[in-house]
Each structure stands twice: as C-alpha cells, then as structure tokens.
Legacy VTK file of the C-alpha trace (Angstrom):
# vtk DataFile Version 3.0
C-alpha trace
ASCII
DATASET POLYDATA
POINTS 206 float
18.501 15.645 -1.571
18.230 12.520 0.918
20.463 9.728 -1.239
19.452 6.713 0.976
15.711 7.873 0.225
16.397 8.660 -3.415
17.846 5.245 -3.890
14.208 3.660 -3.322
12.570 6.373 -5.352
12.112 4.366 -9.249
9.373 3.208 -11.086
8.837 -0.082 -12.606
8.290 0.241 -16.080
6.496 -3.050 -16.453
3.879 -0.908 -14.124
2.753 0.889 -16.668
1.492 0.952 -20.567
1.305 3.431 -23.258
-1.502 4.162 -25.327
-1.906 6.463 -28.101
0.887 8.323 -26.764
0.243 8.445 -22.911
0.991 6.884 -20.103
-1.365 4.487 -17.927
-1.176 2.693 -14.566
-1.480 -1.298 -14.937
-4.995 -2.373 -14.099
-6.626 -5.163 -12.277
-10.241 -4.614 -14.207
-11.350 -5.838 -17.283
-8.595 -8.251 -19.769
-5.636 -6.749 -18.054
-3.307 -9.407 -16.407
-0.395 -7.810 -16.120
-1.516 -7.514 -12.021
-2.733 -10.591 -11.587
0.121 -12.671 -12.595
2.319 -10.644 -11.162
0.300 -11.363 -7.598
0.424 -14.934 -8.738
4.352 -14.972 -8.436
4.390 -13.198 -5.926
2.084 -15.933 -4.016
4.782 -18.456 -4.838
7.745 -17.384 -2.648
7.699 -17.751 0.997
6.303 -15.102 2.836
8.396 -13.202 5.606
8.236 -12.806 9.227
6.130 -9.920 10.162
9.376 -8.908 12.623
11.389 -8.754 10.005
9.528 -6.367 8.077
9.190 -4.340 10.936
12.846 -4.424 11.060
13.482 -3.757 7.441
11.086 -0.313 7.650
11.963 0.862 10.944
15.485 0.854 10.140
14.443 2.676 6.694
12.708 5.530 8.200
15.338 6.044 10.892
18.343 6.363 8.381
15.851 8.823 6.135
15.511 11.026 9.678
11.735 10.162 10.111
10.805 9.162 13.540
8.244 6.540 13.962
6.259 4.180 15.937
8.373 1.428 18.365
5.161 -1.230 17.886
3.729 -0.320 14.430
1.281 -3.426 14.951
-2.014 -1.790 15.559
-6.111 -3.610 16.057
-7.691 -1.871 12.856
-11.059 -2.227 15.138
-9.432 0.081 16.997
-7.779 2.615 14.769
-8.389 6.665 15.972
-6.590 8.686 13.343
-7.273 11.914 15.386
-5.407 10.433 18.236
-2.313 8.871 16.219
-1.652 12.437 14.679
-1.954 13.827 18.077
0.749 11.693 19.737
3.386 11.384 17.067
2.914 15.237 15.851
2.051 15.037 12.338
1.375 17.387 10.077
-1.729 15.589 8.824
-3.579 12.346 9.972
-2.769 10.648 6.366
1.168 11.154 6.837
1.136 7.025 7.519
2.345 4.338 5.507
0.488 0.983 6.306
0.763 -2.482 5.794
-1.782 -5.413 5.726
-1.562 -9.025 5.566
-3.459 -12.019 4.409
-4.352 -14.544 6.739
-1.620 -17.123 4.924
0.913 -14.378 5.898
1.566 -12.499 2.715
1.452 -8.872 2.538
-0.962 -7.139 0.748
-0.399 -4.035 -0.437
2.052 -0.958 0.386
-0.154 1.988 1.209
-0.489 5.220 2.632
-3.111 7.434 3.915
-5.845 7.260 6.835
-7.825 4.843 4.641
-6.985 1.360 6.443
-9.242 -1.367 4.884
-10.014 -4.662 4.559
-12.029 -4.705 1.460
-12.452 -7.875 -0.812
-15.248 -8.818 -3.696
-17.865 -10.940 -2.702
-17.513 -12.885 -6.207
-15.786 -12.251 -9.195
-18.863 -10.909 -10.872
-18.092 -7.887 -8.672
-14.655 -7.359 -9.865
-15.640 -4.609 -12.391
-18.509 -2.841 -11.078
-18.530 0.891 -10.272
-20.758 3.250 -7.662
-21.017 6.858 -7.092
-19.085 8.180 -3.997
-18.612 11.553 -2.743
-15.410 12.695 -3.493
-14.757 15.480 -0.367
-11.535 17.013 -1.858
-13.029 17.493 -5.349
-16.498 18.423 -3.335
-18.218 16.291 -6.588
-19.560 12.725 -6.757
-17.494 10.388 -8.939
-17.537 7.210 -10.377
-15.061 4.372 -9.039
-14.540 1.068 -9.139
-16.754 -0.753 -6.224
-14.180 -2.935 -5.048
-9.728 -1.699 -4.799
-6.879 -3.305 -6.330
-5.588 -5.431 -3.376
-9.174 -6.452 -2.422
-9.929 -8.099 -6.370
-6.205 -9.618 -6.511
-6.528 -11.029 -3.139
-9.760 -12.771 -4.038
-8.877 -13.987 -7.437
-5.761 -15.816 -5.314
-8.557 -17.792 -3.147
-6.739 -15.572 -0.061
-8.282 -13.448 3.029
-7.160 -10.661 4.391
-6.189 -10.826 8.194
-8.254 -8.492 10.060
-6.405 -9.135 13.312
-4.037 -6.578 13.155
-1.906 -3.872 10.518
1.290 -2.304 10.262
0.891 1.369 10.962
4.144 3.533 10.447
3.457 7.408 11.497
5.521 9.669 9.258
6.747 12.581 11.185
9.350 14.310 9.876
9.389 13.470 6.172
12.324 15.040 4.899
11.992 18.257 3.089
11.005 18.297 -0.589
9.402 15.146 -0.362
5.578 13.873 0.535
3.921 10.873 1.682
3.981 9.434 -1.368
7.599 9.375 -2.137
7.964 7.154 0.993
5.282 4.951 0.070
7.052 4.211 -3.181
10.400 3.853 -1.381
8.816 1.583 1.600
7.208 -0.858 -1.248
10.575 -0.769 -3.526
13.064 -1.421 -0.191
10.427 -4.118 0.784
10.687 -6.096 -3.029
15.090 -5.569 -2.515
14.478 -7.166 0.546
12.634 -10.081 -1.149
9.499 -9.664 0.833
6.561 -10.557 -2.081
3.822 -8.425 -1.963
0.215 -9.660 -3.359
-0.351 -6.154 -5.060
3.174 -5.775 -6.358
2.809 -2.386 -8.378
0.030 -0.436 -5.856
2.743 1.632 -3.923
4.292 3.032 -7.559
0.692 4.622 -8.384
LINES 1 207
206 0 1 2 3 4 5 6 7 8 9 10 11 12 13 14 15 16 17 18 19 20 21 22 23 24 25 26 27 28 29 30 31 32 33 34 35 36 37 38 39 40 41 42 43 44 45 46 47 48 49 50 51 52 53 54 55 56 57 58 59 60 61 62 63 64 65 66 67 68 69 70 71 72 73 74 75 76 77 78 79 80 81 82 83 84 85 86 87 88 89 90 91 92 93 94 95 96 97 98 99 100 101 102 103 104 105 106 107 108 109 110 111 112 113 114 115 116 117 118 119 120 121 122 123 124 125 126 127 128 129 130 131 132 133 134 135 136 137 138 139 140 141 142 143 144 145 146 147 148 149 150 151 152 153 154 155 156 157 158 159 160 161 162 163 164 165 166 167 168 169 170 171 172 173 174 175 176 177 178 179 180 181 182 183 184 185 186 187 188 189 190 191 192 193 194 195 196 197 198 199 200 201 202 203 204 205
C-alpha cells in the first residue's frame, strides 16, 4: 500500500446520488445543478499560478515514486501521443494525467487519458443533445452526450478554454496495485487541499 497516495484516494459523497437503491455520478444534463453551482463557487476564488500547480503535482508524483515530465506545459496543436509514450516509457499512451485551463486562468478539469480537448457547446440549446460514436473498445456504436462535462460547465460560466497550452504529466511507474485512475482521483483531491478551484470540481472522482 502507498500511504501518501492512499491519503488522496476518497470520494466526495456530495458527487454522487442514490436512486432506487443505486448509486449515480452527479450530472451536468438536464435539471441537475448539483455541477453547476458547484463550478459557480469554484469561479469565485482566485485562481492559482500555473507554477504552482506544477509544483504542487510534481512534488506529488515524485513522493508516490512516479517519474514524470520536468516541463509538463505542452502546445495541444502539437500533441504526438505515440512519441510521449516512447520517450517517458509507458506502458500505454493514456497513462497521463492532464490539465487545462480557461483563458481567465482557472482550471478546468482533472483528467486522464490520450483524449486532450478543448470542447465547448456552441449554445446552450446544445447542452443535452446526443450522437452516435464508435465506441473502439466495446467495437459497437453508442449513444453519448454531444458535448463533455467541462465543455457545458465552462460555457454556462460565460468562460473559454485556453487553447495555448496544457498540463501534460506522463505516468511512468504507477505504483503497483494501482491504475491511472487512482492518480487522477488523487491529483484532483491534492489539487482542492491545496485550494486550487477547479471549474469541473467532481470530473476526476468519476
């Protein structure tokens, strides 16, 4: 067991509802604010210096015995996932944890995979709709939601999302027993200790 990793391993239970007996992860569609005023809050503190956060996660991952990048700041025109795996030896392209930012300096959303993006809604009548993608783990076409979580809270706050740069943090190493996702969570939850607000407070729990 890592204990400075487990210590950022907990779940919010505000982050989730019960219905008829199960569990369910807050949503930003539909009459569900729970989200949105939470991103609302958020948007009232001051945001923190993008060197600090650095700071706050590099120091993290060191003490939890993954290595990672010196200068996670990366151009997301210019992202090669093939490459980054390549260099920092990972075990698959989507062991990364990544950050983005508004353009008012806010962070976005906690997340983790090869998926870097800088979606947003057009309008709010967008907010809810759904398409048909091709899902290539499943090998089936699915339904989703059009638009993702960060995207519709970030628009509903009047914000943009800065497409100069994001935080990429390669994950080699991750302690044994564990998975991407456990240092997602605990990169969001050390983040919130550290008071850093983040737009799409509950993404990095789900």
């Amino acid at each position: 067991m890592n204990k400075i990793l487990e210590k950022y391993l907990y779940r919010v239970p505000e982050a989730y509802y019960e219905y008829n007996g199960k569990q369910y992860m807050q949503s930003v569609h539909g009459k569900s604010y729970i989200r949105y005023n939470k991103a609302k809050e958020q948007a009232g503190y001051a945001t923190v210096d993008v060197d600090m956060i650095i700071k706050h996660i590099k120091e993290f991952l060191n003490e939890i015995g993954i290595s990672t990048i010196e200068n996670p700041i990366y151009n997301p025109q210019k992202l090669d996932y093939s490459r980054i795996k390549a260099e920092f030896d990972l075990e698959d392209e989507r062991d990364l944890v990544w950050i983005k930012f508004t353009k008012d300096g806010y962070v976005g959303v906690v997340a983790t995979s090869n998926d870097v993006n800088f979606d947003i809604p057009q309008s709010s009548h967008e907010y809810d709709k759904k398409h048909i993608v091709y899902n290539p783990y499943s090998k089936e076409y699915e339904e989703t939601w059009l638009h993702n979580s960060s995207g519709i809270l970030v628009h509903k706050l009047g914000k943009e999302w800065n497409t100069d740069f994001v935080l990429i943090f390669p994950l080699k190493n991750i302690p044994k027993g564990y998975k991407r996702a456990d240092i997602e969570e605990a990169v969001g939850n050390l983040l919130i200790e550290k008071r850093v607000p983040i737009l799409d407070y509950y993404s990095h729990l789900y």
